[in-house]
C-alpha positions as CSV (number, residue, x, y, z in Angstrom):
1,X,5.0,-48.8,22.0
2,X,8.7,-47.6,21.6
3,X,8.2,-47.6,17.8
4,X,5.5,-44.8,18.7
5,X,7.5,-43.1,21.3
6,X,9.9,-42.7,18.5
7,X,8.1,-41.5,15.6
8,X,6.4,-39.0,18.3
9,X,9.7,-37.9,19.2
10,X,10.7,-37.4,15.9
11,X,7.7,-35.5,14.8
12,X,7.9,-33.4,17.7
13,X,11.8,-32.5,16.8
14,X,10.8,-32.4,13.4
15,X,8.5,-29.4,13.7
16,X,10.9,-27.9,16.4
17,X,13.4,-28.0,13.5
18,X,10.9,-26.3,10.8
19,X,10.3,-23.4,13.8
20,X,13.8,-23.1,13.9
21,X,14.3,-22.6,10.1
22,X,11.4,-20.5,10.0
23,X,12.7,-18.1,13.3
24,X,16.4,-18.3,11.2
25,X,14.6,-17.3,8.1
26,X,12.6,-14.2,9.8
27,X,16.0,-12.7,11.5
28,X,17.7,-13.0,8.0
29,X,14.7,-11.2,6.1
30,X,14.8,-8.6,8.9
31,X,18.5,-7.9,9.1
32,X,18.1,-8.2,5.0
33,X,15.4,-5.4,4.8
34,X,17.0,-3.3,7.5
35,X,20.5,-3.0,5.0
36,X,18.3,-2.1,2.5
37,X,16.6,0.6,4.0
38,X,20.2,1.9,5.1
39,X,20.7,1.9,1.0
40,X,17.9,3.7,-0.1
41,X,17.8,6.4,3.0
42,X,17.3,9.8,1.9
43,X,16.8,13.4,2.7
44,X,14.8,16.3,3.1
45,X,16.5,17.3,0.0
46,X,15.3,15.0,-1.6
47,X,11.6,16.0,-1.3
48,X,9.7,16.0,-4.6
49,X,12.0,14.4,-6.5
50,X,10.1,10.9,-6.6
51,X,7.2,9.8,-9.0
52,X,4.7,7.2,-8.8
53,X,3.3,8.9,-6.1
54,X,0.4,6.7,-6.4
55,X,1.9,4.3,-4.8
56,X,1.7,5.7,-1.6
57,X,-2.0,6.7,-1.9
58,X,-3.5,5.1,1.0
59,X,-6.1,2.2,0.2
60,X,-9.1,0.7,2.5
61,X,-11.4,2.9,4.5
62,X,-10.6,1.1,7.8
63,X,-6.6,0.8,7.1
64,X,-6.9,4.8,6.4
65,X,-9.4,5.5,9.1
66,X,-6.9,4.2,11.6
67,X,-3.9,6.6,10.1
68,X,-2.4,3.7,8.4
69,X,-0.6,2.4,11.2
70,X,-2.4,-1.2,10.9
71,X,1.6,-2.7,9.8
72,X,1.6,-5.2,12.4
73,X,-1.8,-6.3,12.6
74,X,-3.6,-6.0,8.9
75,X,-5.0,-8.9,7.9
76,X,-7.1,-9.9,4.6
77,X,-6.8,-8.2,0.9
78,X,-6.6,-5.1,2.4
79,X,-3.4,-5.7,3.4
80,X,-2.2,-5.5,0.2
81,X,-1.7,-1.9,0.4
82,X,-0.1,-2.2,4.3
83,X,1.6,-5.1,4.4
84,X,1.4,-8.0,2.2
85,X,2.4,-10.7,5.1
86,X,-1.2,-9.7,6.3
87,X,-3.0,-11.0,3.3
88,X,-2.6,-15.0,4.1
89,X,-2.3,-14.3,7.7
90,X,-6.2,-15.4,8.7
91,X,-6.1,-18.2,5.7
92,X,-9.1,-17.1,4.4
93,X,-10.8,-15.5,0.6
94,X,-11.8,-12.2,0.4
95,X,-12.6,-9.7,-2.3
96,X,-12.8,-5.9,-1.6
97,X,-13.6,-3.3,-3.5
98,X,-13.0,0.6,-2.6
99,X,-12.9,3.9,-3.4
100,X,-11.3,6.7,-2.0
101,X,-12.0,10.8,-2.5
102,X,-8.1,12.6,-2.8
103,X,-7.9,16.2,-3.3
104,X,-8.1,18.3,-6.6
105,X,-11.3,16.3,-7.6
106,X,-9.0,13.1,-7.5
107,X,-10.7,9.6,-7.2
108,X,-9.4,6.5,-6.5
109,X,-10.7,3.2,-7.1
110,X,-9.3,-0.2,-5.9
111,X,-10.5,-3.7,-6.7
112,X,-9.1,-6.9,-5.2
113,X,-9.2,-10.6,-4.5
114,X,-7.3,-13.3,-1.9
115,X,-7.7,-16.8,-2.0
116,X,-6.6,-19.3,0.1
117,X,-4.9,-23.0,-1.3
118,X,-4.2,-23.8,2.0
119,X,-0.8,-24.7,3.3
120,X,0.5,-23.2,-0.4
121,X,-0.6,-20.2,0.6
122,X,-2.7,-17.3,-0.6
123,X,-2.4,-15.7,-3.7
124,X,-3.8,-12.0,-4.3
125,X,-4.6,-10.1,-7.3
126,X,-5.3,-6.4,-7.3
127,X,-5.8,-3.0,-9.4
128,X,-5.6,0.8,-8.6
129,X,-6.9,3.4,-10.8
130,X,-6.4,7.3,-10.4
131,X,-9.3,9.2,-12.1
132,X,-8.3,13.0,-13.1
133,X,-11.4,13.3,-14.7
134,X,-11.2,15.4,-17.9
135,X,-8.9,17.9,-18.5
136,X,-9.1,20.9,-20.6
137,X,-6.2,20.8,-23.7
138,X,-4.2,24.0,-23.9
139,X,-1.4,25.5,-26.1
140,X,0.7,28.4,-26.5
141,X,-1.8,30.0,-29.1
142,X,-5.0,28.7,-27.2
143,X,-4.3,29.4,-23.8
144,X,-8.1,29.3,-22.9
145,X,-8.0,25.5,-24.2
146,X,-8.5,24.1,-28.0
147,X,-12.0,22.9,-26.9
148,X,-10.2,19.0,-26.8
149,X,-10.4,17.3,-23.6
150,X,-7.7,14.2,-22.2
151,X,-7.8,12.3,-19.1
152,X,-4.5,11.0,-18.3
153,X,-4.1,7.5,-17.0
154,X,-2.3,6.2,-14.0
155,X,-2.4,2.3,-12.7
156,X,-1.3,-0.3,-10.8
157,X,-1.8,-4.0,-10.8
158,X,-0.4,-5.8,-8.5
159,X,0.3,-9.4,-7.8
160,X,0.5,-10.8,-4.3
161,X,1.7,-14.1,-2.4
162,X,1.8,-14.4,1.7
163,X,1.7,-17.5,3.5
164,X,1.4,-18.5,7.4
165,X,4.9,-20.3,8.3
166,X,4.2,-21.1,11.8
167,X,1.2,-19.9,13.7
168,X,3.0,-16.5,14.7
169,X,4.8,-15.8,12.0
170,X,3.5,-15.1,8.0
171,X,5.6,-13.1,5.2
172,X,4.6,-12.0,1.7
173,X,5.6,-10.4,-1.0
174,X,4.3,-7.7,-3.4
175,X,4.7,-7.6,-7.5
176,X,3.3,-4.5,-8.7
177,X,3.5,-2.7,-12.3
178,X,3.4,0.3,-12.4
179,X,1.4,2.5,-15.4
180,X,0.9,6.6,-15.8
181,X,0.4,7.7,-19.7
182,X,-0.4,11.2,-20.5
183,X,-1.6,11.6,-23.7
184,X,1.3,10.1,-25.7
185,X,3.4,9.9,-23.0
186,X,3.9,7.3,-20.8
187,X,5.9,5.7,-18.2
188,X,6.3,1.7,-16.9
189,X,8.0,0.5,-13.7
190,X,8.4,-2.6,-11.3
191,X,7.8,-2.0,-7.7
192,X,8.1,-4.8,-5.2
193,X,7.4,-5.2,-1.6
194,X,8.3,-7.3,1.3
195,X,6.7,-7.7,4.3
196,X,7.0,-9.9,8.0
197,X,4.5,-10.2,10.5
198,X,4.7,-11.6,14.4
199,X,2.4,-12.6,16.9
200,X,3.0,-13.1,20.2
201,X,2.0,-15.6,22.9
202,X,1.0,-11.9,25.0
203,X,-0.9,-11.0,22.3
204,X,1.1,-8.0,20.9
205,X,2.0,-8.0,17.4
206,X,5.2,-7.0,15.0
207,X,5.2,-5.6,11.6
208,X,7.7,-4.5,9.4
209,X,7.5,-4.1,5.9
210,X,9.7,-2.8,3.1
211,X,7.7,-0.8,0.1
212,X,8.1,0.4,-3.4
213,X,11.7,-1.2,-4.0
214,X,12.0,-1.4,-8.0
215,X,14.0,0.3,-10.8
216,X,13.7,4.2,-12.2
217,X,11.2,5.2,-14.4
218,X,11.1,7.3,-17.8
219,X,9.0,9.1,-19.7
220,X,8.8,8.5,-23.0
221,X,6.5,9.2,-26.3
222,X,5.4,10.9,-29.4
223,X,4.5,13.6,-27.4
224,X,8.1,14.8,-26.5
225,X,8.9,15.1,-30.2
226,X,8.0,18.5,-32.0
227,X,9.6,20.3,-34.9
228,X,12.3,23.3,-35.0
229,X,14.5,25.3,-37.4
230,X,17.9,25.5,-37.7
231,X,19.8,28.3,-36.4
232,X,22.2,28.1,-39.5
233,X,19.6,26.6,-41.9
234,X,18.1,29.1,-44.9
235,X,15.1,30.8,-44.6
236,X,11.8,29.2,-46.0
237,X,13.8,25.6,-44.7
238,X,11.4,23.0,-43.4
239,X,11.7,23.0,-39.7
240,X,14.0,19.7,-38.1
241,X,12.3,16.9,-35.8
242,X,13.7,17.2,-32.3
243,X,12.6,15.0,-29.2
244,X,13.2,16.1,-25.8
245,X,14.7,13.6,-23.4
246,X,13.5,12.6,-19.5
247,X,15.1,12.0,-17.0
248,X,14.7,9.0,-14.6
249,X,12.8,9.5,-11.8
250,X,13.0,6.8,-8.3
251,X,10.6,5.2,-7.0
252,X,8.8,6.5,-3.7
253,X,10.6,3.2,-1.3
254,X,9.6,3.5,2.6
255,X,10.5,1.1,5.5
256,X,7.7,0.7,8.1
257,X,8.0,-0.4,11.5
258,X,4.5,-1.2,13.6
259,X,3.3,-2.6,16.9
260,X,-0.2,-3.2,18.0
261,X,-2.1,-4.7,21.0
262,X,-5.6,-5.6,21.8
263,X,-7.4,-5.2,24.7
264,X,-10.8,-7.1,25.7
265,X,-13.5,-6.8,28.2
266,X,-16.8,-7.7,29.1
267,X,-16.3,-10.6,26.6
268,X,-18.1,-7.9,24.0
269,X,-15.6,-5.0,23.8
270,X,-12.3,-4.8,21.9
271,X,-9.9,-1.8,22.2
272,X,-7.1,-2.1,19.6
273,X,-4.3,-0.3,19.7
274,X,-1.6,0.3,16.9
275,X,1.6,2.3,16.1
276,X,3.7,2.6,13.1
277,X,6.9,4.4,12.0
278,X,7.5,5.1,8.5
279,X,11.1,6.1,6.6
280,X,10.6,7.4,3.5
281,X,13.8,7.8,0.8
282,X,11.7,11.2,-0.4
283,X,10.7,12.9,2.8
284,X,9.9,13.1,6.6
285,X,9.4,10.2,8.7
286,X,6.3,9.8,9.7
287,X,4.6,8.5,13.3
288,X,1.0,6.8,13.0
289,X,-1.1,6.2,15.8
290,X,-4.8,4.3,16.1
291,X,-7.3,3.3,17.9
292,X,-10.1,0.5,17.3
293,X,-13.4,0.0,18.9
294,X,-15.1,-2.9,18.6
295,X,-18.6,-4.1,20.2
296,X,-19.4,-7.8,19.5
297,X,-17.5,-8.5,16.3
298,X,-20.2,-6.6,14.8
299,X,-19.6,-2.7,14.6
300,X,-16.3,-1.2,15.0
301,X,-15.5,2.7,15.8
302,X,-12.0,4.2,14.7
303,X,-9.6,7.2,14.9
304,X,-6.3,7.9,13.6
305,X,-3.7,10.5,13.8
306,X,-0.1,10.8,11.7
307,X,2.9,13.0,13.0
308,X,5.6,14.3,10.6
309,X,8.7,16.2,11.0
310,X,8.2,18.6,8.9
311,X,4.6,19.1,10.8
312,X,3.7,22.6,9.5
313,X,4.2,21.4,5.6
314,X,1.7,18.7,6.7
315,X,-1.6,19.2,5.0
316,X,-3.3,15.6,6.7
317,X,-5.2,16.1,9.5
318,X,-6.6,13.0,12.3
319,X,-8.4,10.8,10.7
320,X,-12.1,8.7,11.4
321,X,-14.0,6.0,10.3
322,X,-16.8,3.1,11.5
323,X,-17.8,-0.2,10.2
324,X,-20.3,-2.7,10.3
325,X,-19.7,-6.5,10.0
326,X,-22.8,-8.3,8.6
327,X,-22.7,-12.2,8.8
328,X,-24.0,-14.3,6.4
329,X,-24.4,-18.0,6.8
330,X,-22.3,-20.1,9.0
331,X,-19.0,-18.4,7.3
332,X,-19.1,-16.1,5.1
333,X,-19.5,-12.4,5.7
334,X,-19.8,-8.8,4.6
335,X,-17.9,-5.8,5.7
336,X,-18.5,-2.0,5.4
337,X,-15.9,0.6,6.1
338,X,-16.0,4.4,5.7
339,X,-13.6,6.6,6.7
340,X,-12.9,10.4,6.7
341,X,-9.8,12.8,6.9
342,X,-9.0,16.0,7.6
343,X,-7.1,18.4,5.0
344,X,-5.6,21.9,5.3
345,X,-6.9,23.7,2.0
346,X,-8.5,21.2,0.6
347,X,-12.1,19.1,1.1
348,X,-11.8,16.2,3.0
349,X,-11.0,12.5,1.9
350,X,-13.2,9.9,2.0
351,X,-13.1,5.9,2.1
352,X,-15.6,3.4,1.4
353,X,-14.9,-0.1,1.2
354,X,-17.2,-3.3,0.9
355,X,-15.5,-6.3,1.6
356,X,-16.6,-10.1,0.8
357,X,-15.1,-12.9,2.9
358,X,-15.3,-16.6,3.1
């Protein structure tokens, strides 16, 4: 009987011990991506002087619909995007797919896929593609266009690990590599991402994540070279080869803080409600709010809206979306999301995503 006492005793201290590491380990990361973010601030200057802008396209019809401020509470693949903490927070497997409507004739398509090895953790794979469709080859002499057509490509693949330390708190981390060729031309980059996640015994969760960390791009390519005389060479002299050189270009690194809360009544209704605060190295911070509806775990309504400093410059409008869960067997399930957002000048965006779960 005392032989059990003790090994209860020292099971009990032993996880006390683990939560103690892992509450340790969560104040470092925080403090740790806090000093970061103090690193890479920037300005308003600054503004426009980033590239890989595809980076921050937003991805997931329901993420999008709710104005991106799902930081704190994203769970699944589709945190990928948000906050990769999310992605092993509900221990489950889950492929999405998605594709989103930008402006300028701009598509977006995403593809995805989390699965779950337990107390290891979850591992995540993942691809973005940018379609420009094709676009019309000019020169000086053929400013109509040479009749040619090129479609420029821009990519990321990303790999992903999260796992659930304690039953409140779950981190991850992002890999991504970056790809954008024009033509010739191309550029390659490394972009990483950290991310935290807390839930409370209240039922209100924390989110903070830090995105896009990684070293400057270049250009680079064939297409930068092209052939010019001399000044002091003689006349009828073949033309020299010259090459033009890039410059470096940062990466677009933000900092988001979120918070969220859900509210249930009537055993069938769910109000969720979520906030997020993005600092951005290249521009305004930015203010996200949304709002969830759900009815039965089965159909969910949702509205977003995003507030900037710079508010008039702001082109993105509120945002809306609804989804549908449809259960299949004991388990497994599929999701449908669409979303929808306003834009000054432009048509709207639109979302759809199918997710696959087990």
């Amino acid at each position: 009987m005392d032989y059990c006492k003790c090994t209860i005793r020292d099971s009990i201290a032993g996880e006390n011990t683990m939560k103690t590491k892992y509450s340790i380990f969560l104040i470092e990361l925080l403090i740790l991506l806090i000093g970061v973010t103090i690193v890479y601030g920037g300005s308003e200057s600054r503004r426009g002087t980033a590239g890989a802008l595809e980076l921050l396209l937003p991805v997931g019809a329901r993420s999008s619909a709710l104005a991106g401020s799902l930081n704190s509470s994203i769970t699944g693949i589709e945190a990928v995007n948000w906050n990769p903490a999310g992605v092993g927070r509900d221990e489950i497997t889950e492929a999405m797919f998605s594709t989103f409507n930008y402006i300028a004739d701009i598509k977006m398509n995403f593809a995805g896929v989390a699965v779950n090895f337990g107390n290891i953790g979850t591992f995540g794979f993942s691809l973005r593609a940018l379609d420009f469709g094709d676009i019309p080859i000019t020169t000086v002499d053929q400013p109509e266009g040479t009749g040619s057509m090129f479609t420029p490509s821009y990519s990321v693949f990303g790999f992903t690990y999260s796992n659930k330390f304690t039953e409140r708190i779950s981190g991850g981390v992002n890999i991504k590599y970056v790809s954008e060729k024009i033509v010739r031309t191309s550029a390659t980059g490394v972009a990483f991402d950290l991310g935290i996640q807390y839930l409370s015994s209240t039922g209100i969760s924390l989110g903070i994540v830090l995105k896009n960390l990684g070293p400057s791009m270049k250009f680079d390519g064939n297409d930068l070279e092209y052939y010019a005389p001399i000044p002091t060479q003689e006349p009828g002299s073949v033309s020299r080869p010259m090459r033009l050189e890039g410059n470096e270009f940062e990466l677009p690194s933000t900092l988001e803080i979120g918070i969220g809360y859900g509210v249930s009544f009537l055993e069938q209704h769910l109000v969720g409600l979520n906030f997020n605060f993005q600092n951005s190295n290249f521009g305004s911070d930015e203010y996200r709010l949304g709002v969830e509806y759900c009815w039965n775990d089965l159909i969910y309504l949702r509205g977003g809206f995003t507030r900037v400093q710079d508010q008039d410059n702001f082109i993105f409008g509120s945002s809306y979306g609804i989804g549908i869960k449809i259960p299949i067997g004991a388990v497994s399930k599929v999701v449908c999301d669409y979303g929808f957002r306003n834009v000054t000048h432009f048509d709207p965006n639109r979302w759809i995503t199918i997710k696959i779960s087990i």
